[in-house]
C-alpha positions as semicolon CSV with decimal commas, in nm:
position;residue;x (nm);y (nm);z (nm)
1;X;0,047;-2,897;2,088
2;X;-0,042;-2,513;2,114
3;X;0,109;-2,309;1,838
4;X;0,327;-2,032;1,872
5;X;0,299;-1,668;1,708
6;X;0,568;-1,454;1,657
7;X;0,622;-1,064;1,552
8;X;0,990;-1,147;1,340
9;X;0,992;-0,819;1,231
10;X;0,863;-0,473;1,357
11;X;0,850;-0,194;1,135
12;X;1,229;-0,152;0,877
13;X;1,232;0,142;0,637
14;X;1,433;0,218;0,333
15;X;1,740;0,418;0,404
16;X;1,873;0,681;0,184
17;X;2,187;0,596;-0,012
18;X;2,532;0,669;0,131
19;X;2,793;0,774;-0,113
20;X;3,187;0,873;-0,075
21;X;3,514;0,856;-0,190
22;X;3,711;0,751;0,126
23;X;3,472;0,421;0,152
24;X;3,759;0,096;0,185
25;X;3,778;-0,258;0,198
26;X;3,953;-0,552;0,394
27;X;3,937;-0,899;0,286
28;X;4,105;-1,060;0,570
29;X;3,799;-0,911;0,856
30;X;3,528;-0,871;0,577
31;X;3,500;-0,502;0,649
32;X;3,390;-0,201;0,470
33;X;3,521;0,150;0,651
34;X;3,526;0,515;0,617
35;X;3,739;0,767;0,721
36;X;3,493;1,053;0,735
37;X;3,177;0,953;0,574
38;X;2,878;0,785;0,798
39;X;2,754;0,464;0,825
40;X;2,548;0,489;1,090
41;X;2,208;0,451;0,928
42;X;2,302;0,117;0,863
43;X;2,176;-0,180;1,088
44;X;2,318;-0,504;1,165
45;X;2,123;-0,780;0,903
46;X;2,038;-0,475;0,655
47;X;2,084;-0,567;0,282
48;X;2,351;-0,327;0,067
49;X;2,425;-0,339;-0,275
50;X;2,797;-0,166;-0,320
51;X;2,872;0,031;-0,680
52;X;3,129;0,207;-0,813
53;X;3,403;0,010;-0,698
54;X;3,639;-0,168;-0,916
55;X;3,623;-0,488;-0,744
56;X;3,328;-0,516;-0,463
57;X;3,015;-0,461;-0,647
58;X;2,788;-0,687;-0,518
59;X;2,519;-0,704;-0,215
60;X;2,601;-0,788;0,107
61;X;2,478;-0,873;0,452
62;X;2,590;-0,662;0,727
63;X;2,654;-0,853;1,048
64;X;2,797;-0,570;1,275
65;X;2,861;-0,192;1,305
66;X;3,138;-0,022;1,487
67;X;3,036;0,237;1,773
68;X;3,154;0,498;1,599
69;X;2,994;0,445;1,272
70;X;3,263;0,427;1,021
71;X;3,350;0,045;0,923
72;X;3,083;-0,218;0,885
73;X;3,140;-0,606;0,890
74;X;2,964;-0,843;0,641
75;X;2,891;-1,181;0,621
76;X;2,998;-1,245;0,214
77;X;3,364;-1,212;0,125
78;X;3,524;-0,814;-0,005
79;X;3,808;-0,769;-0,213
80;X;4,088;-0,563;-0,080
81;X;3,994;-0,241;-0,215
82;X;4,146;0,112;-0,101
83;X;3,926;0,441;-0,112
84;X;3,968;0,681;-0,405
85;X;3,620;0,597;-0,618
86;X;3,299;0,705;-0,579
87;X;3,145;0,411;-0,396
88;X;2,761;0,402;-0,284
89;X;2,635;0,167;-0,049
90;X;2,235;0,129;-0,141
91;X;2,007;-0,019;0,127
92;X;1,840;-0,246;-0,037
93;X;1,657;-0,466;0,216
94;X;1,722;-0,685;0,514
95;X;1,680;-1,030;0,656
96;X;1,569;-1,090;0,988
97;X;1,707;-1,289;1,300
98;X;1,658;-1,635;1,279
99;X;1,334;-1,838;1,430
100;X;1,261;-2,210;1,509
101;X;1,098;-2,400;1,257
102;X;0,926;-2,717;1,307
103;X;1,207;-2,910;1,237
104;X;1,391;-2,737;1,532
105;X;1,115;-2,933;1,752
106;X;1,091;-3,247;1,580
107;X;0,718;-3,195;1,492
108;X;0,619;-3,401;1,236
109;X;0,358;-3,128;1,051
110;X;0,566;-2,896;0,918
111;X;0,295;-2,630;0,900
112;X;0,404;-2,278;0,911
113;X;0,209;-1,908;0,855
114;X;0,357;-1,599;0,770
115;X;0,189;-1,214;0,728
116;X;0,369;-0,939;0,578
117;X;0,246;-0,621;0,666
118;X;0,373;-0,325;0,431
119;X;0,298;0,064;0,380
120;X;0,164;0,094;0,041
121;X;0,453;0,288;-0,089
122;X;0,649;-0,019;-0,020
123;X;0,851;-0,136;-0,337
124;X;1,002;-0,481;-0,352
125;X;0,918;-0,815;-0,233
126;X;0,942;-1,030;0,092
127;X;1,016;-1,382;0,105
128;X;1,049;-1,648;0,372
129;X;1,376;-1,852;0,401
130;X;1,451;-2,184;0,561
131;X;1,727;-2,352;0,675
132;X;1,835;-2,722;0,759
133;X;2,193;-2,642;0,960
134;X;2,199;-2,640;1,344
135;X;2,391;-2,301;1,302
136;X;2,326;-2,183;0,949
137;X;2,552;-1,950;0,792
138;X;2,489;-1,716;0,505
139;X;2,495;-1,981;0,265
140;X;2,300;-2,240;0,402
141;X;1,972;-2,063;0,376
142;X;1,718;-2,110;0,062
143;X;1,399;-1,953;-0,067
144;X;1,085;-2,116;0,062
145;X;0,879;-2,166;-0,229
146;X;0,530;-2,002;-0,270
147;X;0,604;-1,773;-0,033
148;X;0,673;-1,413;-0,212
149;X;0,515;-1,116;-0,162
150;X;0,562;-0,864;-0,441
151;X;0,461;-0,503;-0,335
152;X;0,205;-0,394;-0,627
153;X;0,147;-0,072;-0,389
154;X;-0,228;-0,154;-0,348
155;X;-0,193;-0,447;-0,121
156;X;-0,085;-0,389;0,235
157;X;-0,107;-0,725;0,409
158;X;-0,031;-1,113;0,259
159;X;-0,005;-1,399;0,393
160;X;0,154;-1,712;0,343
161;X;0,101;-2,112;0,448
162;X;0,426;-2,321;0,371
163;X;0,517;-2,689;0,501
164;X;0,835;-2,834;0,548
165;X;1,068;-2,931;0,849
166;X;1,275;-2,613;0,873
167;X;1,538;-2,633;1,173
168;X;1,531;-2,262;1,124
169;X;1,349;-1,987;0,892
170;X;1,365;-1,586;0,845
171;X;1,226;-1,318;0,614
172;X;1,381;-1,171;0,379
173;X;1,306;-0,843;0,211
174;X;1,476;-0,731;-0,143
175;X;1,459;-0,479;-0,418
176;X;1,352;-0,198;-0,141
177;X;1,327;0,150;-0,281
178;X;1,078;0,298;-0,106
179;X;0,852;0,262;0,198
180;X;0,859;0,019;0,479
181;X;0,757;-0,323;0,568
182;X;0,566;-0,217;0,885
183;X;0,584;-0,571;1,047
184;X;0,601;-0,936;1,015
185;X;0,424;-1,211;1,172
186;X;0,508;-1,631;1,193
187;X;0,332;-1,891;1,357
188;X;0,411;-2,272;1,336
């Protein structure tokens, strides 16, 4: 059977922090809002760790935006949390949509190729991730091993061959400070 090459990625930069102290939190719908400071550089599967708060520092996944760019959704759990601190919300990565693995087909290989294509100002790694579940949620993805990039702001392409029977697998970029991974390609 013919493989099949995919661009999972185009180009995702780094996006300035975001810092204010009307930033909130709602346990029961997983959201973080403002009442007057922007969130609209944000994008649904960006990365964001969250600081000064007393109860929600952590990183999270952002799973949607409202239209008018003050409350975000996210796929980990918040803590009820009312505005007053100085909270910043860092970007610091992303993980992309989900593709078919071979598992997803029932091939029997397992043979998968990944390229990461970076700028060289690019800080942080990217790593594939794999999942087993029909309809993964956060938690039921894991690092595919042998298969991290490290920026070391020389190299601007890597690639990667990894093997296993993946129902699903996705990229995921952390530790991003600077620069941009300009794009990033899978075939199975």
């Amino acid at each position: 059977m013919a493989q099949s090459s995919t661009t999972i990625s185009s180009q995702k930069d780094h996006k300035v922090n975001i810092t204010g102290t009307d930033i909130s939190f709602v346990a029961s719908t997983k959201t973080i809002s403002a009442t007057s400071t922007s969130l609209a550089n944000l994008a649904v599967r960006d990365l964001i760790t969250v600081t000064g708060t007393a109860n929600n520092n952590s990183t999270f996944t952002v799973k949607s935006k409202a239209t008018n760019n003050l409350s975000i959704t996210v796929e980990e759990t918040v803590t009820d949390e009312s505005a007053g601190a100085s909270v910043t919300i860092d970007h610091t990565g992303f993980v992309t949509d989900k593709y078919q693995g071979d598992g997803y087909y029932s091939h029997t290989d397992g043979i998968h190729t990944v390229a990461y294509h970076v700028l060289a100002t690019l800080t942080g790694s990217v790593k594939m991730q794999g999942s087993l579940a029909t309809t993964p949620t956060e938690s039921d993805w894991f690092d595919i091993a042998d298969t991290t990039f490290t920026t070391d702001q020389s190299t601007t392409i890597s690639s990667a061959n990894f093997t296993g029977n993946f129902v699903w697998v996705r990229a995921k970029a952390t530790g991003m400070t600077a620069g941009s991974v300009t794009k990033i390609l899978y075939n199975h």
